[in-house]
PDB file as gemmi writes it, atoms N, CA and C in Angstrom:
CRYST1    1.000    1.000    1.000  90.00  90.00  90.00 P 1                      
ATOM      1  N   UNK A   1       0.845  -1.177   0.000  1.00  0.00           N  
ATOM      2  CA  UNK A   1       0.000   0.000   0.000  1.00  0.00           C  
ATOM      3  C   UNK A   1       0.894   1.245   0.000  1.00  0.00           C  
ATOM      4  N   UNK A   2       0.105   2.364  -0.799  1.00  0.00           N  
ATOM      5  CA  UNK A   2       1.484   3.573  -1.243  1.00  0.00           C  
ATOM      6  C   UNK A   2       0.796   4.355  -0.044  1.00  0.00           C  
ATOM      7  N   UNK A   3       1.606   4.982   0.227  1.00  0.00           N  
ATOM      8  CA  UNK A   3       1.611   6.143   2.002  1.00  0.00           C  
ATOM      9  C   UNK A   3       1.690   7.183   1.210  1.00  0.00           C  
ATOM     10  N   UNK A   4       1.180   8.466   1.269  1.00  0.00           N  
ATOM     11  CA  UNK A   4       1.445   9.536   0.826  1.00  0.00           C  
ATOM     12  C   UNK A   4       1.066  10.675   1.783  1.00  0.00           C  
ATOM     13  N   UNK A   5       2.121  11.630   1.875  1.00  0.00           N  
ATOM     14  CA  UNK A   5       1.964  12.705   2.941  1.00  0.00           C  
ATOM     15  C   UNK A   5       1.422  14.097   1.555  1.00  0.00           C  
ATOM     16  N   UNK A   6       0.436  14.958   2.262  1.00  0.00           N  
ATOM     17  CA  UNK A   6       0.538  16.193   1.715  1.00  0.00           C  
ATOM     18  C   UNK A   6       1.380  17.221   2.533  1.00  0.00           C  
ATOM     19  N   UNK A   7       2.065  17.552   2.392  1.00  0.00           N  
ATOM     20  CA  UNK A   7       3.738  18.037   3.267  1.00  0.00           C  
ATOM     21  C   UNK A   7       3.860  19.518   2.822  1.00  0.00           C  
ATOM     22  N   UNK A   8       4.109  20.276   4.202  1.00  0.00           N  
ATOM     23  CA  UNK A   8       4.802  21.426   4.233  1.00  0.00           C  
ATOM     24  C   UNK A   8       5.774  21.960   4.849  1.00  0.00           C  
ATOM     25  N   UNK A   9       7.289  21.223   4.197  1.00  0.00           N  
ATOM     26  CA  UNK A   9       8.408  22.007   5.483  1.00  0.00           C  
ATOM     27  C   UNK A   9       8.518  22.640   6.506  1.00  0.00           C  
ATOM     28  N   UNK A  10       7.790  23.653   6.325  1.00  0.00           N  
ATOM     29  CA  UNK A  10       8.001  24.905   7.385  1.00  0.00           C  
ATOM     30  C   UNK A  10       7.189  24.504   8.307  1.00  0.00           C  
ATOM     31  N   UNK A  11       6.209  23.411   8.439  1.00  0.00           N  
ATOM     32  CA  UNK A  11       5.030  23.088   9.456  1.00  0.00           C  
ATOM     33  C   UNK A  11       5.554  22.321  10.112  1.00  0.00           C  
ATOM     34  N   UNK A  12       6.033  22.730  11.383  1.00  0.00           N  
ATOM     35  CA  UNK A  12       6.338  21.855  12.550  1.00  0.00           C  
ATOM     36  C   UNK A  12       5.431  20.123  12.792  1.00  0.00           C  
ATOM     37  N   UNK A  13       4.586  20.428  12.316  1.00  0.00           N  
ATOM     38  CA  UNK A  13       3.327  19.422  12.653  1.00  0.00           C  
ATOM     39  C   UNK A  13       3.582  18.286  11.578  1.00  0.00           C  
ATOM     40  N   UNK A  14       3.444  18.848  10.492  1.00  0.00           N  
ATOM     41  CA  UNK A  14       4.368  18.474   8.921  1.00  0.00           C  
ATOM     42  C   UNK A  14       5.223  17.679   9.155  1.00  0.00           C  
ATOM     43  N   UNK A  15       6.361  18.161   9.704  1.00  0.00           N  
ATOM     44  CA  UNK A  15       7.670  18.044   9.484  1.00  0.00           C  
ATOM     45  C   UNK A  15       7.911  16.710  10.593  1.00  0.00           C  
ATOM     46  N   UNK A  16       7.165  16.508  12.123  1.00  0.00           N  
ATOM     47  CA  UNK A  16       6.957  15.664  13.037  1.00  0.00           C  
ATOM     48  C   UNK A  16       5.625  14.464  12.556  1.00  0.00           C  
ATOM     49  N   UNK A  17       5.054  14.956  11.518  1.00  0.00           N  
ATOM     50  CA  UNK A  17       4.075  13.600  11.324  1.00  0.00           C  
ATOM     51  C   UNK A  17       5.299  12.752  10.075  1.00  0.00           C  
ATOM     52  N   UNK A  18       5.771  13.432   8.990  1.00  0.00           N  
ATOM     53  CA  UNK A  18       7.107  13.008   8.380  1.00  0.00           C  
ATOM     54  C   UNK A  18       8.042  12.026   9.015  1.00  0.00           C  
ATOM     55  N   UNK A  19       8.523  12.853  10.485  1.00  0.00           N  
ATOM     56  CA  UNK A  19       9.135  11.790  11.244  1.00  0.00           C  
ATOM     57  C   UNK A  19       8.392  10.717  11.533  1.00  0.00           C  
ATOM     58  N   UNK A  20       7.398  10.367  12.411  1.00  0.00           N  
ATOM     59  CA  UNK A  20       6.824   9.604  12.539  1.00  0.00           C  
ATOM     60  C   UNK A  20       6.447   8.162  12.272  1.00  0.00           C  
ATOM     61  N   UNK A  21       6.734   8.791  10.663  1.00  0.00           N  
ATOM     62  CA  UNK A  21       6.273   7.412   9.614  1.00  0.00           C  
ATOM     63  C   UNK A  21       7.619   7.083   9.503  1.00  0.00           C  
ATOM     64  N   UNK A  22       8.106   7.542   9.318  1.00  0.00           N  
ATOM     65  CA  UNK A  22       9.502   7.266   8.819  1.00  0.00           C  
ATOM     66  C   UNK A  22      10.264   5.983  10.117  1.00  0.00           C  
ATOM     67  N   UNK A  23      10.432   6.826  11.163  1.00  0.00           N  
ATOM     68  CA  UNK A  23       9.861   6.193  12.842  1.00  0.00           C  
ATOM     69  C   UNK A  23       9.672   4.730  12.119  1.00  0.00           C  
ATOM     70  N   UNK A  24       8.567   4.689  12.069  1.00  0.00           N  
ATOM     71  CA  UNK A  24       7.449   3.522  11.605  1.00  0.00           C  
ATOM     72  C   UNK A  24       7.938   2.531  10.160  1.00  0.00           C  
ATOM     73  N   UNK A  25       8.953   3.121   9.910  1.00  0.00           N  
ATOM     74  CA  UNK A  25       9.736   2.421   8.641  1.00  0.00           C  
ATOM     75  C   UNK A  25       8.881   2.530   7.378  1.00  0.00           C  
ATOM     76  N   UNK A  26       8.190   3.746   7.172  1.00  0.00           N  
ATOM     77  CA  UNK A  26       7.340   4.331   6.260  1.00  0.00           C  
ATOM     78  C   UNK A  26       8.045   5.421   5.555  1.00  0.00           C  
ATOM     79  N   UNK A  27       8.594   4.809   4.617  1.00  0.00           N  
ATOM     80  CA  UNK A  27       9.241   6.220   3.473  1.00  0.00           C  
ATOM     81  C   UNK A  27       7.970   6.512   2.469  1.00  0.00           C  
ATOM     82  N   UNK A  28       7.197   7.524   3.029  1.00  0.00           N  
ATOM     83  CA  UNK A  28       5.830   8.031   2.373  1.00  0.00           C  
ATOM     84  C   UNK A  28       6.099   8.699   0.830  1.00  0.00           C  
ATOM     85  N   UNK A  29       5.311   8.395  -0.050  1.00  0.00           N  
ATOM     86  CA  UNK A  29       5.587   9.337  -1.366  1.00  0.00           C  
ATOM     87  C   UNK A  29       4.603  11.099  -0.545  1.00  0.00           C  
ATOM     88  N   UNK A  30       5.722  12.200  -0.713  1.00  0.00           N  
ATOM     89  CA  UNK A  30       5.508  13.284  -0.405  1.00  0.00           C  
ATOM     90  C   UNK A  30       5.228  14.179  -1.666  1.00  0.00           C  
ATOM     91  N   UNK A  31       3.966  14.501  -1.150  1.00  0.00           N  
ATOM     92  CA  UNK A  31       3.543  15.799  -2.346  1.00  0.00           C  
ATOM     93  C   UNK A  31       3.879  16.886  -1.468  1.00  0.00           C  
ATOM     94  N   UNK A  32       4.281  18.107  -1.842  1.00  0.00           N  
ATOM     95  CA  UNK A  32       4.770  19.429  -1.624  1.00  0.00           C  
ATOM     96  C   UNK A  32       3.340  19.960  -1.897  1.00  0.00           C  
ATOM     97  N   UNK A  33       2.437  20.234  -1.600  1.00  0.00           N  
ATOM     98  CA  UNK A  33       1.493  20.607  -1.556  1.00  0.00           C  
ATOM     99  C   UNK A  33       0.529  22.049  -2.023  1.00  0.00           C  
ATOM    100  N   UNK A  34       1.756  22.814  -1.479  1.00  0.00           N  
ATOM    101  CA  UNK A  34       1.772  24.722  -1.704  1.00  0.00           C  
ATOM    102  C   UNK A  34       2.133  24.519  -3.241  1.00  0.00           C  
ATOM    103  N   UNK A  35       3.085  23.738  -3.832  1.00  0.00           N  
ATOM    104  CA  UNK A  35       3.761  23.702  -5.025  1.00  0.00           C  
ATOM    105  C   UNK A  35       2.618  22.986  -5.664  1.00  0.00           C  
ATOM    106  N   UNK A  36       2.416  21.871  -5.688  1.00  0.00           N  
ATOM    107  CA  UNK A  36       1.574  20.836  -6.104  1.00  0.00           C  
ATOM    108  C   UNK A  36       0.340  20.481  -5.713  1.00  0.00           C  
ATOM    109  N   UNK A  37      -0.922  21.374  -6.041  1.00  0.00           N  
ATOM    110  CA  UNK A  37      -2.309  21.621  -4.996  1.00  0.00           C  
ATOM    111  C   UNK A  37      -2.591  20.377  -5.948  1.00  0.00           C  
ATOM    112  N   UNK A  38      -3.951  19.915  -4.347  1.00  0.00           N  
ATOM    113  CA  UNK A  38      -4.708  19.066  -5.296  1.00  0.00           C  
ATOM    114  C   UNK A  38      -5.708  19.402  -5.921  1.00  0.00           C  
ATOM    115  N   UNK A  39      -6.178  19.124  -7.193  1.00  0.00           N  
ATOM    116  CA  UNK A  39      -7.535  19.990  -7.716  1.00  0.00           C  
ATOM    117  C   UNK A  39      -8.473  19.366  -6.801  1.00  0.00           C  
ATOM    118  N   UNK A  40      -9.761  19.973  -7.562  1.00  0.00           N  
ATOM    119  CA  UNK A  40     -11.023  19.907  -6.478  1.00  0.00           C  
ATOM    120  C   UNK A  40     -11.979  18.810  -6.808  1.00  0.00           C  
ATOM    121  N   UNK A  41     -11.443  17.489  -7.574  1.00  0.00           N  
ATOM    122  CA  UNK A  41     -11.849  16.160  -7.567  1.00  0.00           C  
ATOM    123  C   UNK A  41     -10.983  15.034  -6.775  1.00  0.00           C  
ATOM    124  N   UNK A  42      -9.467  15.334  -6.504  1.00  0.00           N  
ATOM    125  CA  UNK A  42      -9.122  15.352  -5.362  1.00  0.00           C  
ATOM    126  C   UNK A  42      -8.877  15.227  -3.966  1.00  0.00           C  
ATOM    127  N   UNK A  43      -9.693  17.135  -4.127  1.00  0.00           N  
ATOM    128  CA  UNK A  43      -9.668  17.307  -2.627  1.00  0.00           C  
ATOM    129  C   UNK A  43     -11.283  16.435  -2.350  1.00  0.00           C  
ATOM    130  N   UNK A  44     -12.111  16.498  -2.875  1.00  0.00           N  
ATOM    131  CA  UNK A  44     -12.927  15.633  -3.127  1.00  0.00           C  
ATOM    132  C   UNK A  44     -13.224  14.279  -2.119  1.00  0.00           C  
ATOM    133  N   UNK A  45     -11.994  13.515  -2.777  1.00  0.00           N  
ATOM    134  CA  UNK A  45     -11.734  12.505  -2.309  1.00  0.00           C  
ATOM    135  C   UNK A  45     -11.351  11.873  -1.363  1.00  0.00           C  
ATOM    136  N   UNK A  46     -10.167  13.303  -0.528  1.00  0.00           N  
ATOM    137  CA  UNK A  46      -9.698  13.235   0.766  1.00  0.00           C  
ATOM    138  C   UNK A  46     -10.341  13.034   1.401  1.00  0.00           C  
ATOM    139  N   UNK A  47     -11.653  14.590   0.866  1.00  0.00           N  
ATOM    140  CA  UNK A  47     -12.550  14.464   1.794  1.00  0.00           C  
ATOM    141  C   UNK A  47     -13.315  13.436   2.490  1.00  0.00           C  
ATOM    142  N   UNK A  48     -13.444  12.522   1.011  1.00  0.00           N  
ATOM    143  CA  UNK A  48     -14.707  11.368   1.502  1.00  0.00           C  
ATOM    144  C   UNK A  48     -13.630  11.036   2.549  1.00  0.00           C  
ATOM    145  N   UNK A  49     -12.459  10.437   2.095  1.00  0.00           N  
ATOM    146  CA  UNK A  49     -11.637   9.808   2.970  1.00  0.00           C  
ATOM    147  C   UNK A  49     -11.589   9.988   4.780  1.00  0.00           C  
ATOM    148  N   UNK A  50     -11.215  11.487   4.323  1.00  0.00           N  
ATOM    149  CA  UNK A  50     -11.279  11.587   6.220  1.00  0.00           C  
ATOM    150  C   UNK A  50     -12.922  12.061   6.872  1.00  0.00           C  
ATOM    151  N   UNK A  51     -13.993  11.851   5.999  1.00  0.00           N  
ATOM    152  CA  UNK A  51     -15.069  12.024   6.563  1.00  0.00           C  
ATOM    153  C   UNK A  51     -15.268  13.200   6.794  1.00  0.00           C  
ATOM    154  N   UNK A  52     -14.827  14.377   6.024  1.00  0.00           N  
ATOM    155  CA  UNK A  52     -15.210  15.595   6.394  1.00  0.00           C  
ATOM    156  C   UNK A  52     -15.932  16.292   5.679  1.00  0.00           C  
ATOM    157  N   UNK A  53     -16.379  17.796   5.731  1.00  0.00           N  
ATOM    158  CA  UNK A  53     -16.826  18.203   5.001  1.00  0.00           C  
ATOM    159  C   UNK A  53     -15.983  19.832   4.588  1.00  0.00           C  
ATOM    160  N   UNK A  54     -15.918  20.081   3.886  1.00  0.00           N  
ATOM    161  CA  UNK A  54     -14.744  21.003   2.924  1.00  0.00           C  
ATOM    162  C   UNK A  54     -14.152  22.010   4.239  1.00  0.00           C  
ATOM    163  N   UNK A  55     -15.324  22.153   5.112  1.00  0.00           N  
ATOM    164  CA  UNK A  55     -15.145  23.496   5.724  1.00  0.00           C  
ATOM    165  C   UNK A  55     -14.369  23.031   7.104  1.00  0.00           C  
ATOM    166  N   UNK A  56     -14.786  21.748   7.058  1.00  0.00           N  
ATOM    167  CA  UNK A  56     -13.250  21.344   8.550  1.00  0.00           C  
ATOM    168  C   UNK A  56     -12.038  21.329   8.238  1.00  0.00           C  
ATOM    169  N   UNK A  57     -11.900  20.877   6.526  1.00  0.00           N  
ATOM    170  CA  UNK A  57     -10.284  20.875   6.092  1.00  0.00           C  
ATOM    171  C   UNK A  57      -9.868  22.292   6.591  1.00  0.00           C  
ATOM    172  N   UNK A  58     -10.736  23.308   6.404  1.00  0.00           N  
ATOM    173  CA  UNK A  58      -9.957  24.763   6.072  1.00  0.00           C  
ATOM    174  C   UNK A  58      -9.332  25.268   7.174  1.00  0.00           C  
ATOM    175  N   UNK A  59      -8.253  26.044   7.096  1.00  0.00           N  
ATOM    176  CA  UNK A  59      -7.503  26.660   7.682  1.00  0.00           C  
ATOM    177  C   UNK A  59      -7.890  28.492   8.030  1.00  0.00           C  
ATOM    178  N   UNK A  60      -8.860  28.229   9.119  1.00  0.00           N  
ATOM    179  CA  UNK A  60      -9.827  29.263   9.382  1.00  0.00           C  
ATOM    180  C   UNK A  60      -8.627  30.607   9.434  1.00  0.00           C  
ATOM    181  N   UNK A  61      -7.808  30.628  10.125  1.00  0.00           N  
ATOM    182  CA  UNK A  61      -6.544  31.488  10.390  1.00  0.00           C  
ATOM    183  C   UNK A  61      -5.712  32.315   9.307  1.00  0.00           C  
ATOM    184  N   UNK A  62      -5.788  31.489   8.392  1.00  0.00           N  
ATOM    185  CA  UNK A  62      -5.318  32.101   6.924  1.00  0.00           C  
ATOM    186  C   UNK A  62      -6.008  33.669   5.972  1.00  0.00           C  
ATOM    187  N   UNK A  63      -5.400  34.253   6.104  1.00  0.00           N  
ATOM    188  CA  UNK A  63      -5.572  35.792   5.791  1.00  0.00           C  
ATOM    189  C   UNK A  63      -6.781  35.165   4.243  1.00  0.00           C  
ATOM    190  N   UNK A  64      -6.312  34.531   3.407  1.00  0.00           N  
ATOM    191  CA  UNK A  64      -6.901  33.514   1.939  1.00  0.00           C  
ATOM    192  C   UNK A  64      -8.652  33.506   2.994  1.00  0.00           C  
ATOM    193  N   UNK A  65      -8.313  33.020   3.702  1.00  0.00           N  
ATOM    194  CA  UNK A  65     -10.393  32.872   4.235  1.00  0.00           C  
ATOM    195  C   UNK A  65     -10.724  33.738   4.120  1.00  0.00           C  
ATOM    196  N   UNK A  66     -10.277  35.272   5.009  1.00  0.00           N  
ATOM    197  CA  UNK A  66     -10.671  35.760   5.586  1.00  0.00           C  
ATOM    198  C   UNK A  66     -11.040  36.883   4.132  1.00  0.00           C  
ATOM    199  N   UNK A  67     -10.487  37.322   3.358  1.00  0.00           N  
ATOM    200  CA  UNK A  67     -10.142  38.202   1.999  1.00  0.00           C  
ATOM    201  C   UNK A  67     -11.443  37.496   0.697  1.00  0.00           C  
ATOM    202  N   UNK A  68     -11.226  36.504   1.048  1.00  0.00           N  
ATOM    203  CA  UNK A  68     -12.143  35.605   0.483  1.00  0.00           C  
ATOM    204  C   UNK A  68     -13.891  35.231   0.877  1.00  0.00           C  
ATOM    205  N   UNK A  69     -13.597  35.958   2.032  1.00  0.00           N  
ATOM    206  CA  UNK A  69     -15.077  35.878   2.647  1.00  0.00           C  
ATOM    207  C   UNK A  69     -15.530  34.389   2.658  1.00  0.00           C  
ATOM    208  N   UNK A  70     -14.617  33.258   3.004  1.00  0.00           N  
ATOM    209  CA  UNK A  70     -14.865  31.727   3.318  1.00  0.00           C  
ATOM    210  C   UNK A  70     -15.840  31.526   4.360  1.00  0.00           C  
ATOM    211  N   UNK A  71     -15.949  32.266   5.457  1.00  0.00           N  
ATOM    212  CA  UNK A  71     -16.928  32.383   6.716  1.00  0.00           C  
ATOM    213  C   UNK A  71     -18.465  32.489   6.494  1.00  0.00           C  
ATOM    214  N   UNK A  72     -18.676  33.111   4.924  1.00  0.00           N  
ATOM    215  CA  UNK A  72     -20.175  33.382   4.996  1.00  0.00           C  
ATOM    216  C   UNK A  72     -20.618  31.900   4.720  1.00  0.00           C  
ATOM    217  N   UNK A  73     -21.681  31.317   5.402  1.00  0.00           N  
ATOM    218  CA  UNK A  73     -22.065  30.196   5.521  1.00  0.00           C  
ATOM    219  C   UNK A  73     -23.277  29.714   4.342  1.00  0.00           C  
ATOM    220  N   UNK A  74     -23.296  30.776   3.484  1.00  0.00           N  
ATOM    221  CA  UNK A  74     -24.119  30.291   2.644  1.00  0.00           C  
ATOM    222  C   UNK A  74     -23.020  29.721   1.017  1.00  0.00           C  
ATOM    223  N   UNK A  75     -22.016  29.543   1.386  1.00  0.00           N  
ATOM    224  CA  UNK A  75     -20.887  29.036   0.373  1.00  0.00           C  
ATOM    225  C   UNK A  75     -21.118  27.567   0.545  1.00  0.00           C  
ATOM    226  N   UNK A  76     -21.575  26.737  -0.952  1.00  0.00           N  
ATOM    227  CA  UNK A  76     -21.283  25.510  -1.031  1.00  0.00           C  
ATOM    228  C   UNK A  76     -20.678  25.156  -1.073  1.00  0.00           C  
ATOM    229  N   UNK A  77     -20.306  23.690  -0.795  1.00  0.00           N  
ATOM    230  CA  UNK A  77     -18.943  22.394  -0.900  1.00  0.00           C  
ATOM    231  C   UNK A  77     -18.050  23.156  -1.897  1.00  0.00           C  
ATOM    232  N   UNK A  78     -18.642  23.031  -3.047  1.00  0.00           N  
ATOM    233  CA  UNK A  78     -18.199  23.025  -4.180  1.00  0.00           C  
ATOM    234  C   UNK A  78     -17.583  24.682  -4.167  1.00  0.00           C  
ATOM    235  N   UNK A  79     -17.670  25.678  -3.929  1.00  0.00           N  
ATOM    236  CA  UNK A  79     -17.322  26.993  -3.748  1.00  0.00           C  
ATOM    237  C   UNK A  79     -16.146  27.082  -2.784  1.00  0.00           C  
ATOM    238  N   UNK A  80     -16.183  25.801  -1.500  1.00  0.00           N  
ATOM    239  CA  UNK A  80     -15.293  25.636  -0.551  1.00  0.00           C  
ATOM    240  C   UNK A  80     -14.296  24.686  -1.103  1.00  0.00           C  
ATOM    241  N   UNK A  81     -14.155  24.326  -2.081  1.00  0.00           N  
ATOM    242  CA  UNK A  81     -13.427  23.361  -2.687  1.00  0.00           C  
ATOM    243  C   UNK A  81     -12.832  23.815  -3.595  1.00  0.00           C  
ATOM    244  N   UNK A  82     -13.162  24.542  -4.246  1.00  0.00           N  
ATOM    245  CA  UNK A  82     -12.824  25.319  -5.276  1.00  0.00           C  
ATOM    246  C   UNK A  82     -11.311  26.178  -4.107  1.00  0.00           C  
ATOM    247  N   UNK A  83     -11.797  26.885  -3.900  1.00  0.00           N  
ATOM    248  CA  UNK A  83     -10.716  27.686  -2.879  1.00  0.00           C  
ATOM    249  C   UNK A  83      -9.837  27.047  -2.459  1.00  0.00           C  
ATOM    250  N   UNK A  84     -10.144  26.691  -1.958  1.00  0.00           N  
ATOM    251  CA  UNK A  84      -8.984  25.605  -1.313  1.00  0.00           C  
ATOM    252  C   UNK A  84      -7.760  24.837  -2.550  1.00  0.00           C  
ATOM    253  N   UNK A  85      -8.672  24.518  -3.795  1.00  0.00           N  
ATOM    254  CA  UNK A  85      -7.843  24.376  -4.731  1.00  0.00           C  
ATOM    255  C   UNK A  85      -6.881  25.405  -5.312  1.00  0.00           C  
ATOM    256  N   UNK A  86      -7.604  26.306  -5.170  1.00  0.00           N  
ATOM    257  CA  UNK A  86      -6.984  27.843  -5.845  1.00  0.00           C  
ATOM    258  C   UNK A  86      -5.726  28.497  -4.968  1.00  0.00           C  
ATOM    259  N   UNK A  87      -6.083  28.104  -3.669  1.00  0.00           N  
ATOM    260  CA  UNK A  87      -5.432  28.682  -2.727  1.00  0.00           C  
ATOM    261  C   UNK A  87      -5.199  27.564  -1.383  1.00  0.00           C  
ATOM    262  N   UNK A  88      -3.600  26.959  -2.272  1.00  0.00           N  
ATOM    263  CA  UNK A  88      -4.146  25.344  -0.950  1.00  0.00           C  
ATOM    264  C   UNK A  88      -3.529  26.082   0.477  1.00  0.00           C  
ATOM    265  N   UNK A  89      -2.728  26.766   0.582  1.00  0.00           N  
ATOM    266  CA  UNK A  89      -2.673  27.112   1.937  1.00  0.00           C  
ATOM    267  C   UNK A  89      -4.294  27.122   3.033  1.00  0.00           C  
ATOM    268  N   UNK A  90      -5.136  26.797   2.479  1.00  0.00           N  
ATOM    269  CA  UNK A  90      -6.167  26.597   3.337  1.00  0.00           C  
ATOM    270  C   UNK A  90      -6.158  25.701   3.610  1.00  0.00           C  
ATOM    271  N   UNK A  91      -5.856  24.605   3.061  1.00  0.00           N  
ATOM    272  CA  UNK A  91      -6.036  23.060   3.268  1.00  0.00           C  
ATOM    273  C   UNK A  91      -5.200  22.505   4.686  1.00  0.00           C  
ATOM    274  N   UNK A  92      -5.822  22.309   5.703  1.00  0.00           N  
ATOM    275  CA  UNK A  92      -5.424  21.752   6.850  1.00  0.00           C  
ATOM    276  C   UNK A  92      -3.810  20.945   6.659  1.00  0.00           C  
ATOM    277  N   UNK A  93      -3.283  20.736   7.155  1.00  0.00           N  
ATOM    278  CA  UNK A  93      -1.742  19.558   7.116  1.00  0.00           C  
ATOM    279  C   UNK A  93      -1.598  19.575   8.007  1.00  0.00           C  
ATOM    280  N   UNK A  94      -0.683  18.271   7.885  1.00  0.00           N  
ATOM    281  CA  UNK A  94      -0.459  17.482   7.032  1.00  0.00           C  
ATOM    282  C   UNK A  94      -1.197  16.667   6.637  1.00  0.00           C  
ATOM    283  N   UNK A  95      -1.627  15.607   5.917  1.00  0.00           N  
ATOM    284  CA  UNK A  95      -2.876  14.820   5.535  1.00  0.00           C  
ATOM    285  C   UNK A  95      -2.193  13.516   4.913  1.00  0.00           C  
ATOM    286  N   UNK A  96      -2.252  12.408   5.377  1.00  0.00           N  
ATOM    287  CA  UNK A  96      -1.620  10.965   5.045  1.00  0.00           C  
ATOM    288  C   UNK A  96      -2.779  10.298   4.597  1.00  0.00           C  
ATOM    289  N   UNK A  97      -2.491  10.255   3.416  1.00  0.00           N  
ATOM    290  CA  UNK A  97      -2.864   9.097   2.990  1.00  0.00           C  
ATOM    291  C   UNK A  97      -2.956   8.097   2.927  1.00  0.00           C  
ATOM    292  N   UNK A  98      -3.454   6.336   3.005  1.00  0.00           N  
ATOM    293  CA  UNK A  98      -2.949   5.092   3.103  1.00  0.00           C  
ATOM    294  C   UNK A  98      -4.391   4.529   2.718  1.00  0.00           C  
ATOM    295  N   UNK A  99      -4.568   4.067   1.121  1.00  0.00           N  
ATOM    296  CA  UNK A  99      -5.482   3.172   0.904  1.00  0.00           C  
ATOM    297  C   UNK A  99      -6.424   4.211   0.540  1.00  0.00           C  
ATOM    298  N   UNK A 100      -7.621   3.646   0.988  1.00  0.00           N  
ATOM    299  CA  UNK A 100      -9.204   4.180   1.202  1.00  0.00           C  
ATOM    300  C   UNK A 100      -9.146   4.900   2.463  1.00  0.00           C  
ATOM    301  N   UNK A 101      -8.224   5.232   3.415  1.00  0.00           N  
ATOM    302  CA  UNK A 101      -8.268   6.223   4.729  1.00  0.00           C  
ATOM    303  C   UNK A 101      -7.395   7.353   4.644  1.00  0.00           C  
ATOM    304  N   UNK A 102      -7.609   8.191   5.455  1.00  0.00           N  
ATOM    305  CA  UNK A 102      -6.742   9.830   5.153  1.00  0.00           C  
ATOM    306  C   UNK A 102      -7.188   9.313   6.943  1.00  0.00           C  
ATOM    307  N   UNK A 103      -5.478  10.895   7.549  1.00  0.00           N  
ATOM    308  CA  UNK A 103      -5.927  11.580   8.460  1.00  0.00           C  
ATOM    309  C   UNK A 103      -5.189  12.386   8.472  1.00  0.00           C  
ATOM    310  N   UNK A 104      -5.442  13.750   9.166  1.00  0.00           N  
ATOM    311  CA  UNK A 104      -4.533  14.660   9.643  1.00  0.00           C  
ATOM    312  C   UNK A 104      -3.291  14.721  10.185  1.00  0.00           C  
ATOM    313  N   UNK A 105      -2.287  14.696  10.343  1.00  0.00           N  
ATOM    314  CA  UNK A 105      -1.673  14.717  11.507  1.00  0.00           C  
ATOM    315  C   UNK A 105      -1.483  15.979  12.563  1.00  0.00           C  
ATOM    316  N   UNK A 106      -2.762  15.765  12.898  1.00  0.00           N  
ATOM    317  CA  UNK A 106      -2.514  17.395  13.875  1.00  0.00           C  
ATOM    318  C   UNK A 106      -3.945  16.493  14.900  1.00  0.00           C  
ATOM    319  N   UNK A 107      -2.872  15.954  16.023  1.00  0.00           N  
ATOM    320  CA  UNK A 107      -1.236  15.728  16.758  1.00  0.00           C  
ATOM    321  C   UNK A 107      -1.098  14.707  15.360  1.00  0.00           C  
ATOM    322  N   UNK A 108       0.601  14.519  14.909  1.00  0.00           N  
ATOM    323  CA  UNK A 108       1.226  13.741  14.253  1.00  0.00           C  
ATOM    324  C   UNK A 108       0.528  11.921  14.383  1.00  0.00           C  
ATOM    325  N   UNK A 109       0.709  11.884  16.103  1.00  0.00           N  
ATOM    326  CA  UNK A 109      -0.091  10.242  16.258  1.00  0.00           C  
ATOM    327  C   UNK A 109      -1.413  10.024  15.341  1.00  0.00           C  
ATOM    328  N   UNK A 110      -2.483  10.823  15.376  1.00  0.00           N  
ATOM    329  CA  UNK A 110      -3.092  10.312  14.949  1.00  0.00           C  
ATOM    330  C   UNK A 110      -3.209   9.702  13.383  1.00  0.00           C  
ATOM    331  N   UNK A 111      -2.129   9.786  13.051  1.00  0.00           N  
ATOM    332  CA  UNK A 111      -1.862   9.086  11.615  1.00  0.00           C  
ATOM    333  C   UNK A 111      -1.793   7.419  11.268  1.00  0.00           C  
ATOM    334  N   UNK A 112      -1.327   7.162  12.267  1.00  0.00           N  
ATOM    335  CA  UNK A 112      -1.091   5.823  12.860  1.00  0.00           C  
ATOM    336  C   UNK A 112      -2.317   5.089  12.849  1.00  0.00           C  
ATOM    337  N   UNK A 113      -3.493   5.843  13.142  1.00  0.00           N  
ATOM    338  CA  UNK A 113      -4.819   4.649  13.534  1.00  0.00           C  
ATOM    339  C   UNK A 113      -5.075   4.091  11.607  1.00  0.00           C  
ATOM    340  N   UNK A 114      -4.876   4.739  10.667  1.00  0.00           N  
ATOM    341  CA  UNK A 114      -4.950   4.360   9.275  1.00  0.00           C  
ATOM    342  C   UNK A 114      -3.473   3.756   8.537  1.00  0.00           C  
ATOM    343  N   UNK A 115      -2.827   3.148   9.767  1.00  0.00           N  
ATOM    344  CA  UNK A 115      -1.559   2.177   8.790  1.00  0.00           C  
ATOM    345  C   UNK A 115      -1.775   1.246   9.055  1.00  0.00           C  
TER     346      UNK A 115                                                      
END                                                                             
């Protein structure tokens, strides 16, 4: 089964769920994420994966929400998906992939319950 991290250097959280696997004798295929967004069939998919819905991925904190007016609650999936594609710094990380399961790593452990 292929492991794949969506990875951002500079993210402490990132950079310790990385260790982790590795830890775990998991050399993950790493997408660079900021460089390499996922489009919004995709993010899509994560989604089903980790059971969410567009607006838990997002990264409420990010100046991109806030400029963007992401908060008004009458924005569909698909409007929240879109963004996030356009502008992945919204997209929560790190996010592991393995199979048919995703999780966050934010704490890093919880990556572990999907290997």
């Amino acid at each position: 089964m292929t492991i794949r991290i969506f990875h951002n250097p500079r993210c402490s959280k990132s950079r310790a769920t990385l260790a982790l696997l590795r830890e775990q004798g998991i050399e993950p295929e790493i997408t660079l994420y900021l460089e390499s967004p996922p489009d919004a069939g995709e993010l899509r998919s994560i989604l089903d994966k980790l059971g969410m819905n567009p607006r838990e991925l997002m990264r409420k904190g990010e100046a991109e929400f806030k400029q963007q007016g992401l908060d008004d609650e009458t924005l569909t999936d698909d409007e929240l998906i879109n963004a996030m594609a356009a502008a992945p710094r919204l997209i929560q990380r790190p996010i592991v992939l393995a199979g048919d399961h995703a999780a966050i790593g934010r704490p890093p452990e919880t990556v572990l319950d999907i290997l």
